[in-house]
C-alpha positions in Angstrom: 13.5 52.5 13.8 16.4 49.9 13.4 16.2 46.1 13.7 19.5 44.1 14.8 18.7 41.3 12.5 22.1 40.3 11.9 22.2 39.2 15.5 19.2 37.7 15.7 20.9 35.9 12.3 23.2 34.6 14.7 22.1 34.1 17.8 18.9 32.2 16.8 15.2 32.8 18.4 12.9 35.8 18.4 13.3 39.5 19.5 10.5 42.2 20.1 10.6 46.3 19.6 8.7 48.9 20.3 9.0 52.2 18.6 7.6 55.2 19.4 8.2 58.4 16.9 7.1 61.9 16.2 6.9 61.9 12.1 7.4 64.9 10.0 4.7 65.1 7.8 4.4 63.0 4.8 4.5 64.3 1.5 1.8 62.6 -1.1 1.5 64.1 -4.5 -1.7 66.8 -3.1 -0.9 67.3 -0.1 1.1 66.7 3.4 -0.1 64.4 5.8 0.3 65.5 9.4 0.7 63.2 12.0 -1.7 64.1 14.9 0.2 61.4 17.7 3.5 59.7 17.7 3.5 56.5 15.3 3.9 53.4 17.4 5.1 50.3 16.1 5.3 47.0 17.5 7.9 44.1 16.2 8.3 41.0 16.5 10.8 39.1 14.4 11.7 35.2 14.5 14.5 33.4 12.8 13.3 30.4 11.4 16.7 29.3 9.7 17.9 31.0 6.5 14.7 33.6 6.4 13.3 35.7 9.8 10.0 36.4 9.6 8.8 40.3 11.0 5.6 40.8 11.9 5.0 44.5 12.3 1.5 46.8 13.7 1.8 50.5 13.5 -0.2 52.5 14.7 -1.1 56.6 15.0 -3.7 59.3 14.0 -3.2 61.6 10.2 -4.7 65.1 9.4 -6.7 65.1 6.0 -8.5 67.0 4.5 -12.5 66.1 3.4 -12.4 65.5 -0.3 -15.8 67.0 -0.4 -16.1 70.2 1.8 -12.7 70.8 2.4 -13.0 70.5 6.1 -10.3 69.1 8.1 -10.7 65.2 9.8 -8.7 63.1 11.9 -8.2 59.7 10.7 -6.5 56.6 12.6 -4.3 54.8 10.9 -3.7 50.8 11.3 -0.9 48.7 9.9 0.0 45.1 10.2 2.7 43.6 7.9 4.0 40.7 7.4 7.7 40.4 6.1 10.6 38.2 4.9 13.8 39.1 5.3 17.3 36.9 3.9 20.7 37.9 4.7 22.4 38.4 1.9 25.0 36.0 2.1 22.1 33.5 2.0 20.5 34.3 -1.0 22.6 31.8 -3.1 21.8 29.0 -0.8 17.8 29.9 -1.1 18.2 29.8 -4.5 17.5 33.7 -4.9 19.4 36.2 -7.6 20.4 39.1 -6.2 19.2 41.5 -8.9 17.3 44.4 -8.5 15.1 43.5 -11.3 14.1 40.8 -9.5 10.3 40.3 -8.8 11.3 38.1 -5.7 11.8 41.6 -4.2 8.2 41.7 -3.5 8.3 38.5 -1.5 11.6 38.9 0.8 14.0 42.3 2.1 17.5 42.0 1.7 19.3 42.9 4.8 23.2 43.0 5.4 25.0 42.9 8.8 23.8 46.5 9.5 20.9 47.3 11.5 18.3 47.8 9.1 16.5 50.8 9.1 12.3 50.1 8.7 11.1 53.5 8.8 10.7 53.8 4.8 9.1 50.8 4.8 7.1 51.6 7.3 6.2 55.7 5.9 5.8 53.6 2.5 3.2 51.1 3.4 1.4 53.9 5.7 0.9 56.1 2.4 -0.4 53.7 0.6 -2.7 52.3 3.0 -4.4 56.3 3.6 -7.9 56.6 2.0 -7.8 57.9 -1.6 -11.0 60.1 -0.9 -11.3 60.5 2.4 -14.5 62.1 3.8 -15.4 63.9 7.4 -18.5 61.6 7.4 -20.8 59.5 5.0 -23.2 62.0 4.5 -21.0 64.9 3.3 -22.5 67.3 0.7 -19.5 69.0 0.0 -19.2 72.4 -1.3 -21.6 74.2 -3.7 -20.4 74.9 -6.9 -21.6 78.1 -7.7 -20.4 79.9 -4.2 -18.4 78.0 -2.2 -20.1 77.5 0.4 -20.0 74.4 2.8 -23.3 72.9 2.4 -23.2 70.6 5.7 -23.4 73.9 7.4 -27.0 74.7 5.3 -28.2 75.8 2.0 -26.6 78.4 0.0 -29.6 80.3 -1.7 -28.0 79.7 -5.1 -29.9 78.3 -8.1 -29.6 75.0 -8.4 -31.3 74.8 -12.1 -28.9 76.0 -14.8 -29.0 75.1 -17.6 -25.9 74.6 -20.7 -27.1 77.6 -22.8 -26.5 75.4 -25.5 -29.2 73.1 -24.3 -31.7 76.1 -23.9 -32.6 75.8 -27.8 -34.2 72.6 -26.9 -36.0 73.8 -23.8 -38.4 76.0 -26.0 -39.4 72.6 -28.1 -40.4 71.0 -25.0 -42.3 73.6 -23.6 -41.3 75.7 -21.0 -42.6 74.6 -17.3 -40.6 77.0 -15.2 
């Protein structure tokens, strides 16, 4: 996924893309996110001068995993990002360092006379914008913790009152009202 915006640099006005990609699977610190579809992304990008302006939509379906029961869901995924980009010769003129320290980075890209590749950018803002618990549906009861089982499906059977057998000293000065 490669934007000419060196031309665009030069020849002035606004250009439109459309990519359409089969991803490998994304790898997040617990597991890998599938892609079910192709990831479609939509550009449009408008030099305004010294900066050009992307605005980006992506777009496609990701296999999870319930955080609850376990079960595999389908969730879509919807981006829409709005970006800055300065050649680098023009960074002086903007009044911009060129240092990778630089907390202007979160503000503006950096892009040289190459085509510049937005497929990280793109795979980057996708991970981070995937649910941190997701869940097949509201309601989800998860797994039992004694057997397993998936309790959407029904109950288990198991016994749902155990107690810390270090509390169980104080059940007999209470009473017991099993």
């Amino acid at each position: 996924m490669f934007l000419d915006l060196a031309s665009l640099r030069r020849q002035g006005g606004k250009q439109q893309y459309r990519f359409e990609e089969a991803l490998p699977a994304l790898k997040t610190e617990y597991e890998d996110v599938g892609f079910v579809e192709p990831l479609t992304v939509e550009v449009e990008a408008v030099n305004t001068g010294n900066v050009i302006l992307v605005d980006l939509a992506a777009s496609s379906t990701v296999r999870l995993e319930c955080s609850c029961c376990l079960a595999p869901i389908e969730y879509p995924l919807h981006l829409k990002l709005n970006l800055a980009f300065v050649h680098q010769d023009d960074l002086a003129e903007l009044g911009i360092e060129n240092d990778l320290e630089a907390d202007d980075e979160e503000y503006y890209q950096v892009y040289k006379d190459q085509p510049f590749d937005i497929g990280e950018l793109v795979a980057e803002h996708l991970l981070v914008s995937l649910p941190m618990k997701p869940v097949c549906r509201e309601d989800c009861k998860g797994l039992c913790s004694m057997c397993g089982k998936d309790l959407n499906l029904g109950a288990c059977g198991c016994e749902e009152t155990t107690i810390d057998p270090r509390m169980e000293v104080l059940r007999g000065l209470l009473g017991s009202s099993d």
